[in-house]
C-alpha positions in Angstrom: 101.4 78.4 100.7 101.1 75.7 103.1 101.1 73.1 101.0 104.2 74.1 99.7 107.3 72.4 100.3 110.4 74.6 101.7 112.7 76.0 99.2 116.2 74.1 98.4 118.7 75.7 96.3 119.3 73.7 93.0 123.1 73.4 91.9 124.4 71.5 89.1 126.4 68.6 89.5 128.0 68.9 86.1 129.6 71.3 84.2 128.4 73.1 80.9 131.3 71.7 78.4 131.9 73.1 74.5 130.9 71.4 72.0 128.9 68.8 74.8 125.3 68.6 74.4 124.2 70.4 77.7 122.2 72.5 79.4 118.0 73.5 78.7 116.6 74.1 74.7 113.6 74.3 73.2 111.3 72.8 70.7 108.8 75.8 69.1 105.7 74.0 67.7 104.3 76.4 64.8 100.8 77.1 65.0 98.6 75.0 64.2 95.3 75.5 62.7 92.1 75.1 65.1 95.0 74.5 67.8 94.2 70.5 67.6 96.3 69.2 70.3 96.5 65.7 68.2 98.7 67.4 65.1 99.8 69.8 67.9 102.0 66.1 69.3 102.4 64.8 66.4 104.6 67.4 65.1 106.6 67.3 68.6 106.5 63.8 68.0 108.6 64.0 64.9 111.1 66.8 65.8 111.7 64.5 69.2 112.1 60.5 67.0 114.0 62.4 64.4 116.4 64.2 66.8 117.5 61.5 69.2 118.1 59.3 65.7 120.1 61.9 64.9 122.0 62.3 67.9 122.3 58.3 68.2 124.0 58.6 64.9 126.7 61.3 66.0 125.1 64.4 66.3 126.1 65.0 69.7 128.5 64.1 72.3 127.6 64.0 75.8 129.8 65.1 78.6 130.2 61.4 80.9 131.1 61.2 84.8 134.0 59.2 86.3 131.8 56.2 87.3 130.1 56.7 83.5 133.1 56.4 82.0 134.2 53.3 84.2 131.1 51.7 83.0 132.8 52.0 79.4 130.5 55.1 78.2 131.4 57.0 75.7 130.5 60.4 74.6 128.6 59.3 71.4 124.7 58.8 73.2 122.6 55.7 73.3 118.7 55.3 73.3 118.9 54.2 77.2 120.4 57.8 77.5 117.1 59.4 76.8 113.4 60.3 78.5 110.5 61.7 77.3 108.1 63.0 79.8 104.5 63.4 79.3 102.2 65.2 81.9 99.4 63.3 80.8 98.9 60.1 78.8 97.1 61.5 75.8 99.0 61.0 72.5 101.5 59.0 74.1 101.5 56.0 71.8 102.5 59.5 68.1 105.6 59.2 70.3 105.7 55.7 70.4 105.0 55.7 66.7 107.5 58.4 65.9 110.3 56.0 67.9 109.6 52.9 65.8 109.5 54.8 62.4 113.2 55.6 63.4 114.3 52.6 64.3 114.8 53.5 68.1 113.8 51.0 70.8 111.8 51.8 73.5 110.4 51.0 77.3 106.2 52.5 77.8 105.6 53.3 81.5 102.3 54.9 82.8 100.1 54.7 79.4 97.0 53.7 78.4 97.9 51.2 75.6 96.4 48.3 77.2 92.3 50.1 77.5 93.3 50.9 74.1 94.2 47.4 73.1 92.7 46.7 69.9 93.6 42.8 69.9 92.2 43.2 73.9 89.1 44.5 72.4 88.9 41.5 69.4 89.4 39.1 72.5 86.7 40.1 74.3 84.3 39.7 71.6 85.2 36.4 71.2 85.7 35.5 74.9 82.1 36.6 75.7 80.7 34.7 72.6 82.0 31.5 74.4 80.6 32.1 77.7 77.1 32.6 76.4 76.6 30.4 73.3 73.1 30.6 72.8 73.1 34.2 72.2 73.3 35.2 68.6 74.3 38.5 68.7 77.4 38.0 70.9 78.3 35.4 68.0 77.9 37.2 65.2 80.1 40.3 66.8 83.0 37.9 67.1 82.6 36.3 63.9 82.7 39.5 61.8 85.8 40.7 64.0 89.2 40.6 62.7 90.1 37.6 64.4 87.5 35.7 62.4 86.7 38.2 59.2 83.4 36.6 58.4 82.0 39.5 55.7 78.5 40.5 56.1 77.7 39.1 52.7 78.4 35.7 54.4 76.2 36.6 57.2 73.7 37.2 55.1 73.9 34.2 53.3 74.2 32.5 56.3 71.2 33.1 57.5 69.2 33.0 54.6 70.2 29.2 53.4 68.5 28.7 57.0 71.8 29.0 59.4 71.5 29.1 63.0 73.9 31.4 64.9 74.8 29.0 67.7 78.2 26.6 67.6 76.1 24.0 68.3 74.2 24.0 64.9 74.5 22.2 61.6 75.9 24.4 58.6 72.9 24.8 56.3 73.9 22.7 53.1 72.5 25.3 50.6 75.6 27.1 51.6 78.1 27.2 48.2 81.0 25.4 49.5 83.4 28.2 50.5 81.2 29.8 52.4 80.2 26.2 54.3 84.3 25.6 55.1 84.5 29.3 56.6 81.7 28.2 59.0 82.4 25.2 59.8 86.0 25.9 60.2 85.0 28.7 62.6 81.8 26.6 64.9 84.6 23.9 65.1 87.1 26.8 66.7 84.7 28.1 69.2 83.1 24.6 70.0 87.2 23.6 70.8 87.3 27.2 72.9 84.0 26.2 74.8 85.6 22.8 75.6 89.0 24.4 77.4 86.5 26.5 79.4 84.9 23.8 80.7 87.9 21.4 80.8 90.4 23.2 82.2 91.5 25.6 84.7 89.8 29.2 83.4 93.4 30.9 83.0 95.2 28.0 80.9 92.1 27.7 78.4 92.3 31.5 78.1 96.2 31.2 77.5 95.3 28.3 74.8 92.6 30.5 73.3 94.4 33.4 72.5 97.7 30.7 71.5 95.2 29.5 69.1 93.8 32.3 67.9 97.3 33.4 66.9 96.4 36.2 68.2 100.2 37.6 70.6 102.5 36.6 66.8 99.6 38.7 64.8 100.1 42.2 67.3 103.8 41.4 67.5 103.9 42.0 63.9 102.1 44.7 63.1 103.4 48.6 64.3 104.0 49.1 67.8 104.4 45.0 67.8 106.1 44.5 71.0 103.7 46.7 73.1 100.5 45.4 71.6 101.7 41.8 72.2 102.7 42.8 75.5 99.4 44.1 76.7 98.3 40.6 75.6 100.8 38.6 77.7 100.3 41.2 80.5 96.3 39.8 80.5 97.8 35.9 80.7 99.6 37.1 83.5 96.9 39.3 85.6 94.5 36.3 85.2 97.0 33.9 86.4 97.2 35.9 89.3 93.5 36.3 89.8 93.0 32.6 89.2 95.7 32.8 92.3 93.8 34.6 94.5 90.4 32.9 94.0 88.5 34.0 91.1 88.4 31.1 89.4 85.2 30.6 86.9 85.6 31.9 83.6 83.0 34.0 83.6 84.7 35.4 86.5 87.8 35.7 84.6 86.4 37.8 81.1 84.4 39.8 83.8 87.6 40.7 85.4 89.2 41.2 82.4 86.6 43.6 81.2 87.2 46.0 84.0 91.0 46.5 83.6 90.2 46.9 80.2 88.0 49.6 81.7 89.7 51.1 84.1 93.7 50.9 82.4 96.8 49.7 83.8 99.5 52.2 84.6 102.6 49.4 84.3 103.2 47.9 80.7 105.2 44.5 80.5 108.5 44.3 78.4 108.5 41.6 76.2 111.9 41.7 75.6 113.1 42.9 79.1 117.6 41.9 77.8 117.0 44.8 75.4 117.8 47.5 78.4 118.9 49.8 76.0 115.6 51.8 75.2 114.4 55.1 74.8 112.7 55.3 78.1 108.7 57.2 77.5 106.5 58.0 80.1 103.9 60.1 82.1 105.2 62.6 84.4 104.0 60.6 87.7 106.5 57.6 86.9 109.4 59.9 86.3 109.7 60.6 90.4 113.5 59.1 91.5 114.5 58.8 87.5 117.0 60.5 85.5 118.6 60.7 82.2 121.4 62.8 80.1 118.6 64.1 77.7 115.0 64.8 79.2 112.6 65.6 76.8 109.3 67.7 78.4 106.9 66.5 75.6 103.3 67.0 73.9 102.9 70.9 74.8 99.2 70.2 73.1 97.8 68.7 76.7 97.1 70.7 79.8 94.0 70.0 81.7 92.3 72.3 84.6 88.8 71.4 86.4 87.6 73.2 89.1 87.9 70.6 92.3 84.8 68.1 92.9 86.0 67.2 96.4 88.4 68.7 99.6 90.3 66.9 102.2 91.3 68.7 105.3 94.4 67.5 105.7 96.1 69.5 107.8 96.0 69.6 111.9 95.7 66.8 114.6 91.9 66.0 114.0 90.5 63.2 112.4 90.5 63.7 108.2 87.1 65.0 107.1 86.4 65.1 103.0 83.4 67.5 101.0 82.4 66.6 97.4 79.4 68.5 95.1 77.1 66.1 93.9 77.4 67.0 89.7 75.2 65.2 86.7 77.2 64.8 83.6 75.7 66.8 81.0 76.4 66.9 76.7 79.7 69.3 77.2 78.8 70.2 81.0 78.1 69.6 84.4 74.9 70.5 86.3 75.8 70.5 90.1 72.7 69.1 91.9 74.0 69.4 95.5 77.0 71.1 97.6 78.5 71.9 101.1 77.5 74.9 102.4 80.9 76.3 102.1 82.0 75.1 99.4 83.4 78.3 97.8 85.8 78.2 100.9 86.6 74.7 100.6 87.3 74.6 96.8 89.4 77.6 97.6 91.8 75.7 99.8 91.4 72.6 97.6 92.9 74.4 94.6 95.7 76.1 96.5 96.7 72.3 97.2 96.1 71.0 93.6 98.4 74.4 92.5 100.8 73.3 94.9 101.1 69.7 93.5 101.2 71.0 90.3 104.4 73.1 91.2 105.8 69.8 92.3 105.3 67.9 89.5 106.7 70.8 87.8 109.9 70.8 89.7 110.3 66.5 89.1 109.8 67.2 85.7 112.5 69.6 85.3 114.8 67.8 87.7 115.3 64.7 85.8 118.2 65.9 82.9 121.4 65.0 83.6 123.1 67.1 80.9 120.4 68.4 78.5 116.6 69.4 79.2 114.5 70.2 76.3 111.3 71.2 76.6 108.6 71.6 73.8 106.9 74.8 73.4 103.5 76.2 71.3 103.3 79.8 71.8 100.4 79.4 69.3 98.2 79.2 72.4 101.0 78.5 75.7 98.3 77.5 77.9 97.0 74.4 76.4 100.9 73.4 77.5 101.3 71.5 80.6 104.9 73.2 80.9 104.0 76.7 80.1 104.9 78.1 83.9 108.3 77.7 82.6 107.6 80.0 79.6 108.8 83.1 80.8 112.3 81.9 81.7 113.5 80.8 78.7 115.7 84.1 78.2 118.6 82.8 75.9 118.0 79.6 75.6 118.2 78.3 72.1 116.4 75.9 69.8 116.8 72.3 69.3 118.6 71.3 66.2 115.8 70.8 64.0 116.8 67.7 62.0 113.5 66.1 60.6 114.2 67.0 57.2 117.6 65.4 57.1 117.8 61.6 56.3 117.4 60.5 59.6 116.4 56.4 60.4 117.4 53.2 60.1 120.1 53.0 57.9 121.4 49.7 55.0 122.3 49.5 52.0 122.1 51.9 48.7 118.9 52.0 47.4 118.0 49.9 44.6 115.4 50.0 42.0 112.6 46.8 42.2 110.3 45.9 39.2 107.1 44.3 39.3 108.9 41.4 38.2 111.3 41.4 40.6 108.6 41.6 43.2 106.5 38.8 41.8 109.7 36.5 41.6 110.2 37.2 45.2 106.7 36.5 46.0 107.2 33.2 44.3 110.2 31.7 46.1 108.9 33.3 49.5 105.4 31.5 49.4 106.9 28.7 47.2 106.9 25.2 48.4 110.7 24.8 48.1 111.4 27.5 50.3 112.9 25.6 53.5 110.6 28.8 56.0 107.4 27.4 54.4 108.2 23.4 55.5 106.8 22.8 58.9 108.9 22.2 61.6 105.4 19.7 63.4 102.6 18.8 62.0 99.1 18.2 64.2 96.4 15.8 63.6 93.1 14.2 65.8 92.8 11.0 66.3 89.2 10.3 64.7 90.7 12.3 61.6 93.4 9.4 61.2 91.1 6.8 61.9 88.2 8.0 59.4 91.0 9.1 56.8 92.2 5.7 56.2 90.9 4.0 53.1 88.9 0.8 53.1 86.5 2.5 55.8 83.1 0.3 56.9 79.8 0.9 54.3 77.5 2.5 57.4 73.8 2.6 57.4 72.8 6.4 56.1 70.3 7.1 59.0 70.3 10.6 58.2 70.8 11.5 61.5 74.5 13.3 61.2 77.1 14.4 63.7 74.7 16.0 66.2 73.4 12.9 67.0 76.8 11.2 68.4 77.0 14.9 70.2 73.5 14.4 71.7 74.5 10.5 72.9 78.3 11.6 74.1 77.2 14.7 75.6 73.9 12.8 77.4 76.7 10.4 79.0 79.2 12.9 80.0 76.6 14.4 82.1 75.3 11.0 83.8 78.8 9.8 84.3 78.8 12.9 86.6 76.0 12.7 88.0 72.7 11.8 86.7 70.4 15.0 86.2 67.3 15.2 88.5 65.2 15.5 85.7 66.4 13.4 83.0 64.1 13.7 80.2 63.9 17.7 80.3 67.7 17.5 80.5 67.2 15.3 77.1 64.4 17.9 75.8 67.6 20.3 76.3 70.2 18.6 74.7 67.5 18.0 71.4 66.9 21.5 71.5 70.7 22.9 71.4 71.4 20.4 68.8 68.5 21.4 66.6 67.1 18.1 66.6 63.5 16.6 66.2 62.2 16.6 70.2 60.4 13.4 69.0 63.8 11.7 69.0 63.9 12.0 73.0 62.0 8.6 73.9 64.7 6.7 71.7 67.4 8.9 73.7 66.1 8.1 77.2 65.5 4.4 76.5 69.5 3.8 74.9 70.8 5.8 78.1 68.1 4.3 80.7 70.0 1.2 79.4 73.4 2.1 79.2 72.7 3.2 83.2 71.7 -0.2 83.5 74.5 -2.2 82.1 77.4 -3.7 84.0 79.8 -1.5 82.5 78.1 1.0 84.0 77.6 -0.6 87.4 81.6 -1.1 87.8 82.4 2.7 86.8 80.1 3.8 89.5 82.3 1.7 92.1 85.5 2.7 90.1 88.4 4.4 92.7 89.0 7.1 89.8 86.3 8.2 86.7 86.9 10.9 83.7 84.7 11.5 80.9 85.6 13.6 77.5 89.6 13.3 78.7 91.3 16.0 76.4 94.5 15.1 75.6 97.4 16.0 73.3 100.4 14.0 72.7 103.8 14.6 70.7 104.9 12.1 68.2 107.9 11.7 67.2 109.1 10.9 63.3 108.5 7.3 62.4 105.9 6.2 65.3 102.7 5.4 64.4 103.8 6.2 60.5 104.3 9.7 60.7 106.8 11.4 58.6 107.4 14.5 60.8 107.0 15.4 64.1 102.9 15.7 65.0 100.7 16.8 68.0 97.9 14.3 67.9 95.1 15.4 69.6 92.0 13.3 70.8 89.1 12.9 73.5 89.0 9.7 75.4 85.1 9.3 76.3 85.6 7.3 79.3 88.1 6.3 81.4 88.0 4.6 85.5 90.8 2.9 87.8 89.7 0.1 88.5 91.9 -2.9 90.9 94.9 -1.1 90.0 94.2 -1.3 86.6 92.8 1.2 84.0 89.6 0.7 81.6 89.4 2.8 78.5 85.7 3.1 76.7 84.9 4.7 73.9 81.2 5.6 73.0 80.2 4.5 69.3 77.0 5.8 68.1 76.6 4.0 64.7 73.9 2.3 63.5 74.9 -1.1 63.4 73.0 -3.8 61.0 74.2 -7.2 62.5 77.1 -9.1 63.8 78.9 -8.5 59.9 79.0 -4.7 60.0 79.5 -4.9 64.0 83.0 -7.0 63.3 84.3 -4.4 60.5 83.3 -1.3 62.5 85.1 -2.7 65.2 88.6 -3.5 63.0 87.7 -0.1 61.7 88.2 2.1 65.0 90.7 -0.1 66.8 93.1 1.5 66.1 92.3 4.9 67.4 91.4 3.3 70.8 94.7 1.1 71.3 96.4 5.3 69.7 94.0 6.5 73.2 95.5 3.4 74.8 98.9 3.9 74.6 98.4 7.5 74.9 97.1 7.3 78.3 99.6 5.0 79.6 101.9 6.9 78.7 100.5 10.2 80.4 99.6 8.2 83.5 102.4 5.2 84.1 100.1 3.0 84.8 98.9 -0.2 82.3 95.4 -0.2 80.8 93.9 -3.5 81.4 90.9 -3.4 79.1 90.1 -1.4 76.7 86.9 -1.4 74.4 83.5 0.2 72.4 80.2 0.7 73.7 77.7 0.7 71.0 75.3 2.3 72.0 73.0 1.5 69.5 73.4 -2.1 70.7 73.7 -1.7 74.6 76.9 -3.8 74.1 80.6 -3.4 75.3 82.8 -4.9 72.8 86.5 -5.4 74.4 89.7 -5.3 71.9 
C-alpha cells in the first residue's frame, strides 16, 4: 500500500442530538428491471428532490454550532444546507431536473451540461453557416434547426420554384407568399450575421448574433433555464477571453468553440450568483475542502472500472518514466496492437495506485456531512454503485424518510377548477393589444426603411435588374475603397456569380467603377487623413425627434465616409437608373433625408461637424452635394 496515505483517526465534532437530523442513512433503490443505470438515478433522483423539499418545509431540524447560530441559523434547514455528490457526471442534469420540479434552487459544479448544450449545438449550426456561405448544406442544417424551424416541405418548395441555398440569392417568386417572407426574413438574418463578422471584432458579432437570435431569453425559459442560459453566457465569456489572448478571426473563434463543446468544461457560470442559497450538486472531484449539514452520496447506478492503459513510476529520486499499450477501438472492445514488455507488472502497480485513489475519493466523499450523510444504495446489483465499499458497514443504520409520495413542492394557493373558457379568456387579455406587457417599451427601424416608406416616393425606371444589382455596385466599391483588387474584372466575374447575375453584365460593371476610380471624388478620398466604407451604425432616438412616437433604435449603413481638412464628408452610393435632370431632382428630395438622418447620426457619434454631405449616382458618374 504505498500509495496509501497514513491512517488518522476520524472523531466527530458534533454531537448526535434527539430528535436532530444526524448521523449516516440510507436510500435503497428497488430493483430495477435490466439494471438500467438511467431509471436506476432517476428514482434516487426523486427520493433525494422530494426529501430535501420536505425537510425545507419542516421535516427536520438540524443541530447548529455557536458560530451557526451567531450567523442567525436556525434549526429549520435551507437549500445552501445541502450537497449531493456524484462520483461521476452521468445523470447529473435527473438531479438537476428532480431539484427544479420542487422548486429548490440550485449551484452545478463539475458537469457536462455545456458539451450537452442543446442551444450550443443550434449555435453552431448557424455559426458555421455564416462562415462558409456558399455551401449549401451547412445552410440548410441551420435553417431547419430550431432557431430558424424552416419545415422540409418548405425546403422542398424552395428548391423546386428554382431557390438557391446561398444568402446571397434572390427568393424565387414562384414561392406562395408565406413561404417567400419565411426566406426572406431568414437570408436578411444571416446576411446581417455575415456583416457583424466582418465588421466587427469576432467576439462582439458573436455576442450580437446570439442577442439577436434570442437565443440566452429562449434557454432561460425553458426547464433547467438558468443553466442552459448560463452555458451560453459562459461561451460569450470564453471567447472574450480568447479574443484576449490572440485568437481573433471568427473562424478561429467557432473553431475554438467547437472544441470545448468537444472536450466539456468542468466549471458552470451562475447566472444569478446573489441567489447563494442553493442546493449545491456536484461530481465527487469538486467536493475536496467542501462541506455541508446534509451530504447526499448519489446515483448508485454509475461505477466505472477499466483495466489501466498507461503507468507512471512515480515513486524514487529518478527522473519520471510513463508505459502505455497501443489499443484500436473496436464495436464494444478493444484490440491491443502493441505493449511494454512488462506490462503485466506495470498494470499491476498502476492499479494498486488507481485503488488507492479510489479509497481517497472515498474517504472525501464520506467526509463532507456535517450532521447527516445519506448515501443511496441498489443492492439489486451493489457493484454498478460507486459507493458500494461502504456496503458492508451499514449495520444499523436506518432508512431515509421516504417522502415522494407526500405532497411535496412548491406550494400557493388552493386549487381551483379552470374551464376552457376561462383559459381562452385569459389567452385573450394576455396576447391582447390592451394588455400594457404586450406594448413595447422601444421600437427599431433602418433608415432606408423610413426613407422608402414615406408616401409620394419617385416613379423609377423598372430595369428589371432588382436589389442584387445595388449589392453588386456597393459591394464592388467597398472593396476598391480598400484597396483595388489585382484583378479587377475576375473580382467582378465573382461578385456576378455570388449574386446570381448575368456574367454579361460585367463590362457595364467595370466601365461605371473604372469611372467612379476616376472621378475627383474619388481622388480626394484616396488623400483623405481617415476613410470608412459600409459604416454600421445604430442610434437611439428618443420620443418626438425625427417624428417618432416611442423610443426607436434606428439602424443604417453609411457607404462612405473620409476626414478630410478637419472636416467630414459623408457619401452615399445610389444605384438608380436615372432618366434625366427631372427624375435626378426628385430622387434626390426623395433620399435626403436619410443622408442628413446618417448626417446627424455621425456627428453625433464622432463630435466632429460634417462639412459635405451628398449622392453618387452611379449610374451618372456624378456627386450630387445636399
Amino acid at each position: 500500500m504505498q500509495y496509501q496515505a497514513d491512517f488518522t483517526s476520524m472523531d466527530t465534532v458534533r454531537q448526535n442530538v434527539n430528535g436532530k437530523a444526524c448521523g449516516v442513512k440510507t436510500i435503497t433503490i428497488p430493483k430495477i428491471k435490466s439494471h438500467k443505470k438511467e431509471q436506476i438515478s432517476l428514482v434516487d433522483a426523486g427520493r433525494i428532490g422530494h426529501w430535501i423539499r420536505w425537510a425545507i418545509d419542516g421535516g427536520i431540524s438540524l443541530c447548529r454550532t455557536d458560530s451557526e447560530l451567531e450567523a442567525e441559523l436556525t434549526g429549520n434547514p435551507r437549500p445552501a444546507d445541502f450537497m449531493i455528490l456524484l462520483r461521476y457526471k452521468a445523470h447529473m442534469d435527473l438531479y438537476a431536473r428532480a431539484l427544479e420540479e420542487q422548486g429548490i434552487p440550485f449551484r452545478i459544479a463539475g458537469g457536462d451540461g455545456f458539451s450537452n448544450s442543446v442551444e450550443m449545438a443550434e449555435v453552431l449550426k448557424i455559426l458555421r453557416a455564416i462562415i462558409d456561405p456558399d455551401d449549401p448544406v451547412l445552410l440548410v442544417a441551420a435553417l431547419r434547426g430550431s432557431l430558424f424551424g424552416i419545415s422540409d416541405n418548405q425546403l422542398w418548395h424552395f428548391k423546386q420554384a428554382g431557390g438557391r441555398f446561398n444568402i446571397y440569392s434572390d427568393i424565387p417568386s414562384g414561392l406562395n407568399d408565406d413561404d417567400k417572407d419565411v426566406f426572406e426574413w431568414a437570408f436578411n438574418m444571416f446576411r446581417q450575421f455575415r456583416e457583424w463578422t466582418i465588421t466587427l471584432p469576432a467576439s462582439a458579432a458573436m455576442q450580437n448574433i446570439m442577442r439577436e437570435l434570442g437565443i440566452i431569453s429562449h434557454a432561460l425559459t425553458g426547464e433547467l433555464g438558468k443553466s442552459r442560459s448560463g452555458h451560453l453566457l459562459q461561451s460569450q465569456e470564453f471567447l472574450a477571453a480568447a479574443e484576449r489572448s490572440g485568437i481573433t478571426s471568427f473562424y478561429s473563434l467557432v473553431e475554438y468553440l467547437t472544441l470545448l463543446m468537444e472536450s466539456g468544461v468542468e466549471e458552470e457560470i451562475n447566472i444569478a450568483p446573489w441567489e447563494d442559497d442553493a442546493v449545491r450538486l456536484m461530481n465527487l472531484h469538486k467536493a475536496k475542502g467542501l462541506e455541508a449539514p446534509v451530504v447526499f452520496l448519489a446515483n448508485p447506478g454509475k461505477n466505472v472500472k477499466w483495466p489501466p492503459t498507461m503507468h507512471i513510476n512515480r515513486v524514487g529520486d529518478s527522473t519520471p518514466r510513463g508505459y502505455f499499450v497501443i489499443q484500436k477501438q473496436k464495436s464494444f472492445n478493444k484490440e491491443t496492437l502493441g505493449q511494454p514488455v512488462t506490462w503485466d507488472r506495470y498494470c499491476q502497480i498502476e492499479q494498486q495506485y488507481l485503488d488507492a485513489e479510489e479509497t481517497r475519493l472515498i474517504y472525501v466523499a464520506a467526509t463532507r456531512a456535517k450532521n447527516l450523510l445519506v448515501v443511496s444504495t441498489y443492492p439489486g446489483k451493489p457493484d454498478l454503485s460507486a459507493w458500494h465499499p461502504f456496503n458492508g458497514h451499514f449495520a444499523g443504520v436506518s432508512e431515509l424518510e421516504d417522502v415522494s409520495g407526500t405532497d411535496s413542492g412548491p406550494t400557493g394557493e388552493e386549487g381551483i377548477e379552470i374551464s376552457l373558457e376561462d383559459l381562452d379568456e385569459a389567452k385573450g387579455g394576455f396576447l391582447g393589444p390592451r394588455n400594457p406587457m404586450n406594448e413595447p417599451s422601444y421600437n427599431v427601424a433602418a433608415v432606408t426603411e423610413l426613407v422608402k416608406g414615406k408616401s409620394g416616393g419617385p416613379a423609377r425606371q423598372r430595369t428589371g435588374r432588382g436589389q442584387s444589382w445595388g449589392r453588386v455596385m456597393h459591394r464592388v466599391l467597398e472593396a476598391c475603397a480598400e484597396k483595388v483588387p489585382s484583378n479587377l474584372e475576375l473580382f467582378v466575374e465573382n461578385i456576378l456569380a455570388e449574386e446570381e447575375r448575368d456574367a454579361g453584365e460585367k463590362t457595364e460593371v467595370l466601365n461605371l467603377v473604372n469611372g467612379i476610380l476616376k472621378s475627383s471624388l474619388w481622388k480626394r478620398m484616396l488623400k483623405s487623413e481617415k476613410r470608412f466604407v459600409e459604416v454600421p451604425l445604430s442610434v437611439k432616438v428618443e420620443t418626438g425627434e425625427y417624428g417618432f412616437t416611442t423610443e426607436t433604435i434606428v439602424s443604417g449603413a453609411i457607404d462612405l465616409v473620409f476626414l478630410e481638412d478637419g472636416g467630414w464628408v459623408l457619401v452615399d452610393y445610389k444605384t438608380d437608373t436615372v432618366e434625366d435632370n427631372d427624375m435626378l431632382a426628385e430622387l434626390v428630395e426623395y433620399y435626403t433625408p436619410q443622408v442628413q438622418m446618417y448626417k446627424n447620426f455621425w456627428e453625433e457619434m464622432v463630435g466632429k461637424k460634417v462639412k459635405e454631405t451628398g449622392f453618387y449616382f452611379t449610374n451618372l458618374n456624378k456627386l450630387v452635394l445636399v
